[in-house]
N, C-alpha and C positions, 0 to 999 in steps of 0.2 A: 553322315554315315552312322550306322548302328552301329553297339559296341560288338555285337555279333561278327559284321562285317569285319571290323578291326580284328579282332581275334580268329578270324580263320585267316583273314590277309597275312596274320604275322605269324602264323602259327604254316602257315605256304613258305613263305619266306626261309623258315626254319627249318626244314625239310627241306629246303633246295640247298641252303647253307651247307648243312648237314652230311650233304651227299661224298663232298668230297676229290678227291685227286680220280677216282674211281670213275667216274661218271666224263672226268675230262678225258682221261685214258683211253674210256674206250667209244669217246666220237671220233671218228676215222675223218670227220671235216676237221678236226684241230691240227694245224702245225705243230710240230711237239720237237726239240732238241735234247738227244742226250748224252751225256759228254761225262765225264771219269777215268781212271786209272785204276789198273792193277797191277799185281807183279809185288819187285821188291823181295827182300829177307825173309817179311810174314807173310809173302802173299795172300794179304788184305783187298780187297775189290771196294773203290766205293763207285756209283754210278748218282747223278742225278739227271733230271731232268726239266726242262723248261719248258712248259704249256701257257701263252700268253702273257700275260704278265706275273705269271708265278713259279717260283723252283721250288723243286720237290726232291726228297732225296730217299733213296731207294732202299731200306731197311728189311732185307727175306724179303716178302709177296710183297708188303707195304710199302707207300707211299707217303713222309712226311712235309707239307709245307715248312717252308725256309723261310721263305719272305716272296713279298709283292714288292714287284719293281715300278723300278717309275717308268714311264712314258719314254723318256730320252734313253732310259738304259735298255730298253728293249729298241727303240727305233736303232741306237749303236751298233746294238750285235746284229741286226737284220740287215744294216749296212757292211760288216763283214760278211754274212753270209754268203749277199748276192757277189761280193768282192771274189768269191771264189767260185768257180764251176764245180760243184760238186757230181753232175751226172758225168764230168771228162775226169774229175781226179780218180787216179789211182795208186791207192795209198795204202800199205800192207808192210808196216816195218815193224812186225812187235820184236821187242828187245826185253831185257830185267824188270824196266820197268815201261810199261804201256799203257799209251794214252787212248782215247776214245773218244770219236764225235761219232753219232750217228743223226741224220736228217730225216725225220719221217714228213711228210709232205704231199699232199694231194694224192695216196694211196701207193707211190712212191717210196722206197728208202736206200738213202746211201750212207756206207757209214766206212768211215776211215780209221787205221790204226799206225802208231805210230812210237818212237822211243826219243830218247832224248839225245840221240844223235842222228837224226832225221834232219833234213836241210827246210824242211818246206815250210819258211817264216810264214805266210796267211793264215796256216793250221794250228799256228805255237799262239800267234796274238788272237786270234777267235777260242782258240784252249781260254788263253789267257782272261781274255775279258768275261767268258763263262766264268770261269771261277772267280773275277776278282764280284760276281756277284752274290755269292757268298757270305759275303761281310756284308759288316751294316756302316 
């Protein structure tokens, strides 16, 4: 290979790097989860969202990477997902403070609301595991 070669190869690469949450956002092929709360005292809103192996958290328009997940940690929440029928749940309990999942999916979206005295444990431990992704 030329050094020419090299240097637009990596110099492509960089520009696709480059692109961003943007570009996931808006392929309508990508599975995408987005799950947060608002409400409360200050009613503060946070939202983020999960596109493959990566969260992103929703700051105004913008979109900042959290962290890439591992393998396992995406195949766990996938196996809550399908745990739950999300095209039969219906879920609409905001209270003070409310939670949020919503599933976008094959051009599909369902999204559910909820408070903290809500019964529906599947929607608490799939909350749950969203955010324990969060941390590192």
């Amino acid at each position: 290979m030329t050094i020419k070669t090299l240097l637009a190869g990596g110099m492509i690469m960089l520009l696709f790097a480059c692109s961003g949450p943007e570009k996931l956002l808006s392929d309508a092929s990508k599975d995408r989860i987005y799950f947060g709360k608002a409400g409360g005292f200050t009613n503060i809103s946070t939202e983020y969202v999960l596109i493959e192996k990566y969260v992103y958290k929703r700051e105004g328009e913008k979109f900042n990477m959290i962290r890439k997940l591992s393998g396992d940690q995406v195949k766990s929440i996938n196996i809550l997902v399908n745990a739950i029928d999300f095209s039969k749940l219906n879920l609409n309990e905001p209270g003070n403070m409310t939670y949020h999942i919503k599933l976008v999916k094959a051009g599909s979206v369902q999204e559910v609301k909820w408070s903290d005295t809500s019964e529906n444990s599947k929607i608490k431990e799939l909350y749950k595991a969203l955010t324990s992704t969060l941390k590192e």
